[in-house]
N, C-alpha and C positions, 0 to 999 in steps of 0.2 A: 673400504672399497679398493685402495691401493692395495694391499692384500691379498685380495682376490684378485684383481688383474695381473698381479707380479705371478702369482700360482699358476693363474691361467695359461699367460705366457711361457713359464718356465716348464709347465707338463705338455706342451705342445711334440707329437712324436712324430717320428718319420712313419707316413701309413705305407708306404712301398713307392720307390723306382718309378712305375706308368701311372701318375697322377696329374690331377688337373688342376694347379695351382686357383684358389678362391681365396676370396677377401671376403670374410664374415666379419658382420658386426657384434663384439659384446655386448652392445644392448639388447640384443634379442637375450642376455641372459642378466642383465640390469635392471632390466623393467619388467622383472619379474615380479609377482604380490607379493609385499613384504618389504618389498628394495629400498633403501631408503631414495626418494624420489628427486631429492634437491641433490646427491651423488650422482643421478643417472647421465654422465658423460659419456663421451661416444669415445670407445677407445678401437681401433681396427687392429687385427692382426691375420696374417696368413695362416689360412687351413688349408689343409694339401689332402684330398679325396680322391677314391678312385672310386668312388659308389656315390646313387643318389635315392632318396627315399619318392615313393608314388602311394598316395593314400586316395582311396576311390571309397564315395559312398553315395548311396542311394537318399533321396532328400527322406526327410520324417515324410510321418502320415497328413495326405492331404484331406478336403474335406470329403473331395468326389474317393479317394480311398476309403472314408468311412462309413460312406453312402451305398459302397459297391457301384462306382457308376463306371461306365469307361472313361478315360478319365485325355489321354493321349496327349495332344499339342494344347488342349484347353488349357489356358493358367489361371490355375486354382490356388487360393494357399493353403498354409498347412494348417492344422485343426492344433487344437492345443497338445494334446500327446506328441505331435507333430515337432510341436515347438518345444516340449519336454525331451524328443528322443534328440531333436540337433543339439540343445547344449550338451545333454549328457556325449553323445559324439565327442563335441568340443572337449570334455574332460575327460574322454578316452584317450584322446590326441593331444592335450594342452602342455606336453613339452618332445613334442615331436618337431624337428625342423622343418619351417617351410619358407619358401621365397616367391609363389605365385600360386595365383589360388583360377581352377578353369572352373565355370558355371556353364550350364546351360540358357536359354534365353527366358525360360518360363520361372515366375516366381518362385515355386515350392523350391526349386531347386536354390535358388541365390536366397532365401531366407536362411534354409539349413546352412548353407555355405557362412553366413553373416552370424548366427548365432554359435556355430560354432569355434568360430574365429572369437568371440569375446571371452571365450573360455581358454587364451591360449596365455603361457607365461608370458609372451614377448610385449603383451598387451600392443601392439601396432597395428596402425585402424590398416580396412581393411578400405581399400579406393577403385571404385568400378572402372576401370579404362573404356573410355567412348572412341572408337576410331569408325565410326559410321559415316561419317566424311571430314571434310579437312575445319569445317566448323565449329564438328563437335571437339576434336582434337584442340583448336583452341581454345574454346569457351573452359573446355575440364583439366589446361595446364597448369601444373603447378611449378613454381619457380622458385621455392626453396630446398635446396638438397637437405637440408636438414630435416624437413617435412619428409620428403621422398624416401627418406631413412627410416623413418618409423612407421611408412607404413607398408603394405602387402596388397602389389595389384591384383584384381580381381578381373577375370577375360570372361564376358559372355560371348557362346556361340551357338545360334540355333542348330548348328551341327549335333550338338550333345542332348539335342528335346528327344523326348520321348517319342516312341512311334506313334506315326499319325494314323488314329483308327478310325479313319473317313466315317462313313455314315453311323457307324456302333457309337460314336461319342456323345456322350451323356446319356447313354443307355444305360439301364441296369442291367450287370451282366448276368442274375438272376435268371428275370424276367426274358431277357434274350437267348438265353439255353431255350427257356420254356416255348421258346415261337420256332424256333427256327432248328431247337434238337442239342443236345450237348456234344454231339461230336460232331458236329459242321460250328459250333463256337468251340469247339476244343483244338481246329483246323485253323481257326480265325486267329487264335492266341497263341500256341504252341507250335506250331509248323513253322519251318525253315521258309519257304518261299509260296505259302498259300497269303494271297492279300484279305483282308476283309475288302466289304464292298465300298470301292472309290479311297481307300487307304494302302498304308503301306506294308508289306511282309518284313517281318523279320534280317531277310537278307538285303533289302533295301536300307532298310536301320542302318544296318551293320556298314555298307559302302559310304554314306556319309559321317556317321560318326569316325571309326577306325579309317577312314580316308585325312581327318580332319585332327587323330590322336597322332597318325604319323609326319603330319606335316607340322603342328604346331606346341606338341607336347614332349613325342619323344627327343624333340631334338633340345627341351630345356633338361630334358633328364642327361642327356648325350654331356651335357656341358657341364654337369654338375649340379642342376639345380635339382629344390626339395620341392616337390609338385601335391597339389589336392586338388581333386577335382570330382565335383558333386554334380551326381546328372540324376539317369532316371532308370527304372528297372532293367529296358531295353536297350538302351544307348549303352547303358554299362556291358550287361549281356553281350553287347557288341565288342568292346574292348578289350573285358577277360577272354573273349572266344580270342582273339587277338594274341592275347598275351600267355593264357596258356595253350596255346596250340588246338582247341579243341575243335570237334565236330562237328556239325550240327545237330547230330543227333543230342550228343553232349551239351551244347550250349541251349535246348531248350527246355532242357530237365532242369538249368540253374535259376538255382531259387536265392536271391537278395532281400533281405529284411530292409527294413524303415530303418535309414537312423544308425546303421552299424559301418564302422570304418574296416577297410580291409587293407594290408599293408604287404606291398612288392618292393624290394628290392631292387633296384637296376642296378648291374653289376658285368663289365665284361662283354657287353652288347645284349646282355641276358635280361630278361623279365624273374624274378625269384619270390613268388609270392608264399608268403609267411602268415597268412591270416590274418585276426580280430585284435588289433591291441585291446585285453582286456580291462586296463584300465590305465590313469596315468603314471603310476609308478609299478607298472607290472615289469617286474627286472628281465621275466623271456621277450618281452618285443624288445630290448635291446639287446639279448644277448645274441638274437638272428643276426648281426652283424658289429664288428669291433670297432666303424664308428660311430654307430650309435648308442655304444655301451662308454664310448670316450665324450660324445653329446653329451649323454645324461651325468656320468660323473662327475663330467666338469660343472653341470647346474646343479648339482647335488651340493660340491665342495662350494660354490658362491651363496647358495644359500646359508652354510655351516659355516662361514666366514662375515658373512655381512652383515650385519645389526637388520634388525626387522621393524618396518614403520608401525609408529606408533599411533 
């Protein structure tokens, strides 16, 4: 274990000049599987970044997904495929860095968030933050820094729920083409600013969620932090129109799978999205950037140094 923190230390490089001085902990690469568990001491050193990573994924399959129902602010959870496609997620992602994890307020979403969080090396629990009033903020304090270290807050915000599809929910959206015609529900679902009836459009989504990504997310990515944030078809749709500058025309052609992580860059005030880590030791999701090719080596080299539990 000495070993590898002396390595650690010693390969630490200048990443450039405009960086933002962060204090990582080496236990996010200690309490890795395998680590030997009775060595996992907390050793600190400075990382100097001038980029931060943004992982966005749409929760697994719910049940009302399986059923074709509308499915919108209703909180349903997720069906077992659902719960198969978040850990796989998790082991897309499970040595990607992260330091705060955004949910939305509806279960499907904070399940995939939670399942995939168990599939990470740093193995550090993942802690819902209550700030609903000044009571819940007490009731859910913790007063160990040590505790606080090992774990990953988690922020729900109804801002990140799915669009709310007023009267259609828990309709089949089947049987709903069939009453009402498939291009007046093609209007309902795909159009920029057509509402369904007594729900929200599209571009209504889009002003609370991306009103709520720039006040409370970009500014962890601004600072350095490693962000995940698990929402829903629409609230996402909302963010990447956001992030990659798109249309509306554009953003309602995009189509989001169950269950798959898609990874941006923030760099330079810039959003730089890089797609699907395909898996967790797929060497191109770290090559899109040199420090997350300096991440993963360095958890490469601790694991090739450190004895494996037995």
């Amino acid at each position: 274990m000495a070993m590898g923190a002396s390595w650690m230390q010693s390969k630490i490089g200048d990443f450039g000049s405009n960086t933002i001085l962060k204090e990582h902990h080496l236990s996010l690469l200690f309490k890795c599987d395998g680590f030997d568990k009775a060595s996992s001491r907390r050793i600190k050193w400075p990382f100097q970044i001038n980029e931060s990573t943004l992982i966005i994924i749409r929760h697994g399959e719910s049940m009302w997904n399986e059923k074709n129902l509308f499915t919108g602010c209703v909180d349903v959870p997720l069906t077992r495929k659902g719960v198969e496609e978040a850990i796989e997620a998790g082991k897309r992602i499970s040595t990607m860095p992260f330091d705060i994890v955004y949910t939305s307020a509806l279960v499907r979403s904070q399940m995939t968030a939670m399942l995939a969080l168990t599939q990470h090396c740093c193995q550090k629990v993942p802690i819902i933050i209550h700030n609903e009033n000044e009571e819940a903020k007490i009731w859910s304090q913790i007063y160990s820094q040590d505790t606080k270290n090992e774990s990953i807050p988690v922020v729900k915000a109804w801002q990140l729920n799915e669009r709310m599809y007023g009267d259609l929910q828990g309709l089949n959206k089947q049987e709903t083409a069939e009453i009402f015609g498939k291009e007046q529900v093609y209007k309902w679902r795909r159009t920029y600013e057509v509402r369904p009836p007594n729900g929200e459009s599209l571009e209504m989504c889009l002003q609370r969620a991306v009103a709520f990504f720039k006040d409370n997310i970009e500014p962890q990515l601004m600072a350095g932090k490693h962000v995940m944030v698990v929402a829903h078809a629409n609230s996402l749709r909302s963010i990447i129109m956001y992030l990659d500058n798109l249309t509306p025309q554009e953003v309602i052609n995009l189509e989001l799978s169950t269950g798959v992580p898609m990874l941006y860059i923030y760099k330079d005030g810039k959003f730089i999205r890089r797609g699907s880590p395909a898996g967790p030791n797929e060497a191109g999701v770290y090559a899109y950037t040199s420090n997350l090719a300096v991440y993963k080596e360095k958890y490469d080299k601790m694991l090739q140094v450190t004895p494996k539990r037995r």
